[in-house]
C-alpha positions in Angstrom: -26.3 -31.9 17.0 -28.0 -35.1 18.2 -29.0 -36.7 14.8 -32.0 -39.2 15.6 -31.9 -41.2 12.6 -27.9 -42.0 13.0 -29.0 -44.1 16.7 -32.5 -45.3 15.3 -30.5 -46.7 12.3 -28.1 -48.2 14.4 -30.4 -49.9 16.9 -32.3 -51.4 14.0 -29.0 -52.7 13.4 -28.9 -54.1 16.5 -31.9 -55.6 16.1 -31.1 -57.3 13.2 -27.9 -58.8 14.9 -29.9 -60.1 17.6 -32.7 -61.3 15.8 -30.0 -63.7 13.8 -28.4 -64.6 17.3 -31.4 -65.8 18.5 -31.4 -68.1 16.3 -28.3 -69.8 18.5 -29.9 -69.3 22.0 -30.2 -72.9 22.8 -26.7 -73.4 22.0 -24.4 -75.1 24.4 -20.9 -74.5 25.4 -19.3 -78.3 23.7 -21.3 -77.0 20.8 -18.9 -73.3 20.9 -16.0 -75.8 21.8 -16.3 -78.3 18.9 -18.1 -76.2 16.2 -16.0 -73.6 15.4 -18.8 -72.3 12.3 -21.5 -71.5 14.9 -18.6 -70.4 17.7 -17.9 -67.3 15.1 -20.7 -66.8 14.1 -21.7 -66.1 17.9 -18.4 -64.1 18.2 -19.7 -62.2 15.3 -22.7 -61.5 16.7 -21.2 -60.5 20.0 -18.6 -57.7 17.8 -21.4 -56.8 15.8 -23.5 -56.0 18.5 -20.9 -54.5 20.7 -19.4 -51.6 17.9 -23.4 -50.6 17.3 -23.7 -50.5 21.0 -20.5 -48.1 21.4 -21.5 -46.0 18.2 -25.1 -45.4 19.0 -22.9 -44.2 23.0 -20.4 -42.4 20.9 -22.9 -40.3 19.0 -25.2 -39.3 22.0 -22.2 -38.7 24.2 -20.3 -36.5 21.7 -23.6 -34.7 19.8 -25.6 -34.0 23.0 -23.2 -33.5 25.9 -20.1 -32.8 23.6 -18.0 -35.4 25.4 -15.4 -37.5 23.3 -14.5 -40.8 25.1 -11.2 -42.4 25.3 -12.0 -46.2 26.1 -15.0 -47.9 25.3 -15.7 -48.8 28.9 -15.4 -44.7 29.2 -18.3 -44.7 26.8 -20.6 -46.9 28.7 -19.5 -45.2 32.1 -20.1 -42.1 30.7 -23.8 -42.8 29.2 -24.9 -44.2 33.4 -22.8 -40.7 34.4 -25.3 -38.9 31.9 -28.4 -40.8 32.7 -28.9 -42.4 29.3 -28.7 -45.9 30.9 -29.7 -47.0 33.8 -27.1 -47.7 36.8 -28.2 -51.4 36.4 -28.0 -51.8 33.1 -24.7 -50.3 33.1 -23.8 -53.0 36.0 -24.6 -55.5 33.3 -23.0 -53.3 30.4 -19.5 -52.8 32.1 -16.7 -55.2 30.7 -18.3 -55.0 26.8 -15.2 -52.6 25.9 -13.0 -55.6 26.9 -15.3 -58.6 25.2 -14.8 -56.6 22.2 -11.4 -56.2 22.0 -10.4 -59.8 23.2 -13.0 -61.1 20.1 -11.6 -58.2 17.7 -7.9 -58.5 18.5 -7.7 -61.8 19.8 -5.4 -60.5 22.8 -5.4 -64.0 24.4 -6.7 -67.3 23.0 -10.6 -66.8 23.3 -12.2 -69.0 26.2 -15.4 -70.5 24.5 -16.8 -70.2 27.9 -16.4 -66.6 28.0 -17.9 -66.3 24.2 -20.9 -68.7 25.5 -21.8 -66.5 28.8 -21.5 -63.5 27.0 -23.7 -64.6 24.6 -25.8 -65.1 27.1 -25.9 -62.1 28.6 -26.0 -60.2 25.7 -29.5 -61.9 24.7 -31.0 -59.8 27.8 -28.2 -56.6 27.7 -28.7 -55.9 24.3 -32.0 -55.1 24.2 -32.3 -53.4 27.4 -30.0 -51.0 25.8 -31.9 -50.4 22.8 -34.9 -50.1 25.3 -33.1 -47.4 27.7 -31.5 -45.4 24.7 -35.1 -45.0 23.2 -36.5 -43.9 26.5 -33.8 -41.6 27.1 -34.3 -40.3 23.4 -38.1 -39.9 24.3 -37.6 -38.1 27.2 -35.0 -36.1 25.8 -36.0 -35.3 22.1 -39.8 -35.6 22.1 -40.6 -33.3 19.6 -38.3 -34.8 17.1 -38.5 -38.5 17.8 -41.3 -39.9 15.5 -41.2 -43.1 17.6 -42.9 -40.5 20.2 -46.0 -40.1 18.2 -49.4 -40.5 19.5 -50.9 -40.1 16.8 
């Protein structure tokens, strides 16, 4: 069963994790080169942000539609498949599953200009997933969400 305040709680979260990386949005690419403080605490940001993004997939996928994903990238496909997120914003999405695992497991040495347009990117990604999760929750759930209410 689709449990609303497991995602809402989650994209507060996510909220939260972009609220603090805005803070770093006029950072530049030297600065992520030469600063290695602010450089993780951008590739911080970017995990962070990525594991609520895939658990808040996750849950839908496996509560609602009673699909279990193998890859992360197999989560995002699968929430465009489902019509949870938009076919553009899963353009955008696709490649997080792989951002995450290079910053998690440090698979290759990690290219401060890939951290810096990811960042980046995830300033607009982020919250048009929130955004399209929501809707999709509205228009799925309206007599449960309370973020429906007219009242």
């Amino acid at each position: 069963m689709l449990r609303l305040e497991v995602v809402n709680l989650r994209l507060k979260e996510l909220d939260t994790v972009l609220q603090e990386l805005e803070k770093y949005k006029k950072i530049d690419p030297k600065t992520l080169r030469t600063d290695l403080s602010q450089r993780w605490i951008i590739e911080r940001g970017l995990q962070a942000g990525a594991e609520l993004i895939f658990e808040v997939g996750d849950h839908i996928l496996s509560s609602h539609f009673g699909y279990y994903s193998e890859t992360y990238e197999d989560t995002l496909k699968a929430l465009f498949q489902k019509d949870v997120i938009s076919e553009g914003l899963y353009l955008q999405i696709k490649g997080l599953g792989g951002l995450r695992n290079i910053l998690v497991h440090r698979y290759t040495v990690i290219d401060t200009d890939l951290v810096f347009n990811s960042f980046q990117k995830c300033l607009r990604v982020f919250p048009a997933f929130a955004g399209e999760v929501l809707q999709w929750l509205k228009d799925e759930q309206p007599e449960q969400n309370p973020q429906t209410s007219t009242s």
